[in-house]
C-alpha positions as CSV (number, residue, x, y, z in Angstrom):
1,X,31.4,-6.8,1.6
2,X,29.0,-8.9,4.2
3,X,26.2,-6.2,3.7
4,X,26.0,-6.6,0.2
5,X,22.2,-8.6,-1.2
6,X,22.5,-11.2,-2.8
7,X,20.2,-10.3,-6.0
8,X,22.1,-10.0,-8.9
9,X,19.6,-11.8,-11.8
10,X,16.5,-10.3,-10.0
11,X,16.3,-6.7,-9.6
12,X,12.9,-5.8,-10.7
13,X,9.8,-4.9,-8.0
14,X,6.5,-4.7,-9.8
15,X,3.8,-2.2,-8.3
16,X,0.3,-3.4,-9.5
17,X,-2.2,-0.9,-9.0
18,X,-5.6,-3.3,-8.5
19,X,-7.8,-0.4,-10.0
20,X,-7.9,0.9,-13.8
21,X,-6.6,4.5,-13.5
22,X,-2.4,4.3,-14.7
23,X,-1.8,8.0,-13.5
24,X,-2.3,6.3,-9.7
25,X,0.3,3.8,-10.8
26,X,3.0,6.3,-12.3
27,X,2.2,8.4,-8.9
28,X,2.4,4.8,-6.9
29,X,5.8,4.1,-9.0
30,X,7.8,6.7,-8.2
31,X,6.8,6.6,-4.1
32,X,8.0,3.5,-4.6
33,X,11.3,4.1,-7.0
34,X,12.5,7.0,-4.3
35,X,12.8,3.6,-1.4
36,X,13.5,1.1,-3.9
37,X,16.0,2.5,-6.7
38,X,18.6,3.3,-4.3
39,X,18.8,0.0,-3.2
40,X,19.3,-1.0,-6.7
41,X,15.6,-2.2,-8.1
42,X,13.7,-1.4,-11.1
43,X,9.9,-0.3,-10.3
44,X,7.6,-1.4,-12.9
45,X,4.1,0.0,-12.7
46,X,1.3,-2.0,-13.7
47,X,-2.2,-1.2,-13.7
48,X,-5.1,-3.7,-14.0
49,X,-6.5,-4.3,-17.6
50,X,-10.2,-4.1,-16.1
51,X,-12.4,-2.3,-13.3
52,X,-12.8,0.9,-11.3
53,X,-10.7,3.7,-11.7
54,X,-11.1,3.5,-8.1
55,X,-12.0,0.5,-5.3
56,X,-14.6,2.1,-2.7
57,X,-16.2,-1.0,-2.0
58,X,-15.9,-4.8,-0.9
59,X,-17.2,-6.1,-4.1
60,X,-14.7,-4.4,-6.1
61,X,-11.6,-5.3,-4.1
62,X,-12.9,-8.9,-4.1
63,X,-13.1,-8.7,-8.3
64,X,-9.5,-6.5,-8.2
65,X,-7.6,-9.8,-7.1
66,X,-8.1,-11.4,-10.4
67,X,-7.0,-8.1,-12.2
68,X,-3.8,-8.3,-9.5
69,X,-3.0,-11.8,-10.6
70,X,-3.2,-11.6,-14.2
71,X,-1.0,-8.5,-14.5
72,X,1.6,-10.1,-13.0
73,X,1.2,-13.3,-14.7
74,X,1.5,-12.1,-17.8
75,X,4.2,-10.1,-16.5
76,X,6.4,-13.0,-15.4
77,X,5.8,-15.0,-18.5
78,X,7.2,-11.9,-20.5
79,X,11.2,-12.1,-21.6
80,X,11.5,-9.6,-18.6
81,X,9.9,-11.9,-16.2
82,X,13.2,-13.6,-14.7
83,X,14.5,-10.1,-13.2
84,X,11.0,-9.8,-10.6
85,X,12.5,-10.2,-7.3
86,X,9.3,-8.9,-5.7
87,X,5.7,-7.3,-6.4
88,X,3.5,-4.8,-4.5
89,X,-0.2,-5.0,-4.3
90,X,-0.7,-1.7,-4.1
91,X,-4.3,-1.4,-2.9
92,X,-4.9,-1.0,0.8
93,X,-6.6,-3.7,0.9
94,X,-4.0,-5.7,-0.5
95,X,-6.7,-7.8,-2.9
96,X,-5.1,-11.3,-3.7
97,X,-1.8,-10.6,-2.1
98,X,-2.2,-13.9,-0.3
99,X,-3.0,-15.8,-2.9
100,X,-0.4,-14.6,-5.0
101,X,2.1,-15.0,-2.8
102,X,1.5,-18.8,-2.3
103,X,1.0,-19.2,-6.4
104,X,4.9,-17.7,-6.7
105,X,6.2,-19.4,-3.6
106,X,8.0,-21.7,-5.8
107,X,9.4,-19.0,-8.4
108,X,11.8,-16.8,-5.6
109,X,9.5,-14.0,-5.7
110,X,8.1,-12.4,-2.6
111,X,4.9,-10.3,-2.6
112,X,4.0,-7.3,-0.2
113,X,0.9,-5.6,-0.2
114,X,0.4,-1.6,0.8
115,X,-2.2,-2.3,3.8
116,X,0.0,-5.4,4.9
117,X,2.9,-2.9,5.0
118,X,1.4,-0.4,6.8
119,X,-0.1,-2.3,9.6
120,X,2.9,-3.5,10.5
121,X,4.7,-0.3,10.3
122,X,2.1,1.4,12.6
123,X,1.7,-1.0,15.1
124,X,5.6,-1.6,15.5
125,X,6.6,-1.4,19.2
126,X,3.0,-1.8,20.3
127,X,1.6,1.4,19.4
128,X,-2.3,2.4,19.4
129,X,-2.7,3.2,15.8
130,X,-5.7,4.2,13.8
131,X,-6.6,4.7,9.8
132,X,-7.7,7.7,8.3
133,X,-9.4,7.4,4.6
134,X,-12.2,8.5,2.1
135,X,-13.7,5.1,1.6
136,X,-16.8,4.4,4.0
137,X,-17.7,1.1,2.4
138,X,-14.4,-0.4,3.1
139,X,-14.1,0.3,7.0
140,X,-14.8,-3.5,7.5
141,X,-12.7,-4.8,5.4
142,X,-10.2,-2.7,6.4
143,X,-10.7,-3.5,10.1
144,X,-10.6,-7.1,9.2
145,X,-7.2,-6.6,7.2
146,X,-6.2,-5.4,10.8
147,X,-7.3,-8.8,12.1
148,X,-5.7,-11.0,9.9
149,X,-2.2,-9.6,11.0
150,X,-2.7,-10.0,14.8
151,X,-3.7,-6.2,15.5
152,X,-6.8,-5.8,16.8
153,X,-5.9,-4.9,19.8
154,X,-3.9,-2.1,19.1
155,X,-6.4,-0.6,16.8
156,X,-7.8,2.5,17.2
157,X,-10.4,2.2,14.3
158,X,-11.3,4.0,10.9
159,X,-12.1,7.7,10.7
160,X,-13.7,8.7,7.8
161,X,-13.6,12.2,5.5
162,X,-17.2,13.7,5.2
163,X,-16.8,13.7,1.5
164,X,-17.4,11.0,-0.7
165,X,-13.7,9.4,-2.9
166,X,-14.6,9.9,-6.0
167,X,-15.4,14.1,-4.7
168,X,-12.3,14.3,-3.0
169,X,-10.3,12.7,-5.9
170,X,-11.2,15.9,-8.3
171,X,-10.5,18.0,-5.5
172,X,-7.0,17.3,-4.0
173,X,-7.2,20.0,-1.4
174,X,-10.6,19.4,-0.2
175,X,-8.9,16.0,-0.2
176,X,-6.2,17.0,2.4
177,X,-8.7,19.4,4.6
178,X,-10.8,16.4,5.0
179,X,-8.2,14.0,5.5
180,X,-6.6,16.1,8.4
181,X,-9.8,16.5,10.2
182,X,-9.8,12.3,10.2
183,X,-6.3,12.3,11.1
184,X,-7.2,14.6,14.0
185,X,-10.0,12.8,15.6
186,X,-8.2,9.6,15.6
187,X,-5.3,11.3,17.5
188,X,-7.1,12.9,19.7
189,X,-10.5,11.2,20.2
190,X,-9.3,8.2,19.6
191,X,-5.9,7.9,21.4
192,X,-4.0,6.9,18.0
193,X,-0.1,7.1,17.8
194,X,0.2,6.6,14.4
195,X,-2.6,6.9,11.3
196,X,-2.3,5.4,8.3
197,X,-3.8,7.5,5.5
198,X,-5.9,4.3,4.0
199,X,-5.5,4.3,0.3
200,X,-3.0,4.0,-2.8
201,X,-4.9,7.2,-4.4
202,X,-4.6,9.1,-0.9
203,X,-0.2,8.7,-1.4
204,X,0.0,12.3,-2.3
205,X,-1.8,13.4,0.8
206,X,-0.1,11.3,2.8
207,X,3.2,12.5,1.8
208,X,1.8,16.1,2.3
209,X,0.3,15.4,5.8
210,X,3.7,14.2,6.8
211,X,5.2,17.5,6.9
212,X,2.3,19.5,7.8
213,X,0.3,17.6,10.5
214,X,2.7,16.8,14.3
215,X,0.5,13.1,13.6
216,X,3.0,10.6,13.0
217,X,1.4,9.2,9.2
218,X,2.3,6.2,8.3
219,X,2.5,5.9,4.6
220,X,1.1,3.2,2.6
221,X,3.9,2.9,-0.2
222,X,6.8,3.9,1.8
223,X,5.6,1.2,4.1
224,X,5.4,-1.4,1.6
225,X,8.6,-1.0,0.3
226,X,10.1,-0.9,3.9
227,X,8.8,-3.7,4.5
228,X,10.0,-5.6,1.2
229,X,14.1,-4.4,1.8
230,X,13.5,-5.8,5.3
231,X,11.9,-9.1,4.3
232,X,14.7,-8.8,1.5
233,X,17.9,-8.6,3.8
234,X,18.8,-5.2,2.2
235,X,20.6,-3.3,4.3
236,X,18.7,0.2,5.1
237,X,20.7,3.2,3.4
């Protein structure tokens, strides 16, 4: 009876996916339904009206925030709107999660974002933890996304596929070869305990790696939605 959540009007998480391409968010959705519908939420996957079908660099991150916030705007001001008890930006670069979360401060909803949770995730307990990913052009602001949760000094760095995204995108085992390799060196060149595979798109790699690499992967969706039941005050199941 004492472990129950208190949520009863507002059972809705909304996964925004900050770049154009909606079979990312349907893949992103049901990561996120297998945490989250247990624990009684609705996922909703939104994906932004405009941009990339994939962010590879700072400039289109910085642009994805305003796709971020109108999505869920519109969103709230919809007749479903009063059931959102929480969204997910689900970039790793969590683009306007900040400012989002301040804009709906006053409206009971909480907002997460994919890098956010998996930071935290892999650093928990103080371990050295690295990032694995496809995107070159985002290493900084990735790094710096370390930074702004108090991590740096636990952070092993970026390690990077040889192949460009949008290549390893068409080619989902090239993909995970590549992927592997970066996982590898940041174990063992780099003295990493846990690696976070760097991306929303990379999810079903991630989840692959998991059971196929002895690297402990932190996963950005899982990680996100961990974080949200915890911040929550839902009991784990």
């Amino acid at each position: 009876m004492g472990t129950e959540p208190v949520r009863q009007e507002r059972h809705t998480v909304l996964l925004v996916n900050p770049n154009s391409n909606s079979r990312t968010t349907a893949m992103m959705a049901e990561l996120a339904e297998e945490s989250l519908r247990p624990q009684g939420f609705d996922v909703v996957g939104l994906t932004a009206a405009a941009g990339p079908p994939m962010i590879i660099d700072p400039e289109s991150l910085a642009a994805s925030a305003a796709h971020v916030r109108t999505a869920v705007l519109d969103y709230l001001a919809g007749p479903d709107g009063g059931t959102v008890a929480a969204v997910i930006v689900s970039a790793i670069g969590d683009p306007g999660r900040e400012a989002l979360e301040q804009e709906l401060s006053g409206q009971d909803v909480a907002v997460f974002g994919i890098g956010q949770g998996s930071i935290l995730c892999a650093s928990r307990g103080g371990r050295r933890f690295g990032m694995a990913t496809s995107t070159p052009l985002l290493a900084d602001s990735l790094t710096a996304l370390v930074a702004s949760h108090g991590k740096s000094e636990g952070f092993s760095g970026v390690r990077l596929t040889a192949s460009e995204p949008l290549v390893l995108a068409a080619d989902p085992e090239r993909q995970y070869r590549e992927l592997a390799a970066a996982v590898g060196d940041s174990t063992k060149l780099d003295g990493a305990e846990a690696v976070i595979i760097a991306g929303g798109p990379l999810s079903e790699t991630a989840r692959r790696l998991v059971k196929t690499t002895s690297a402990d992967i932190v996963q950005p969706v899982p990680s996100a939605c961990a974080l949200l039941l915890e911040r929550l005050g839902v009991p784990a199941a």
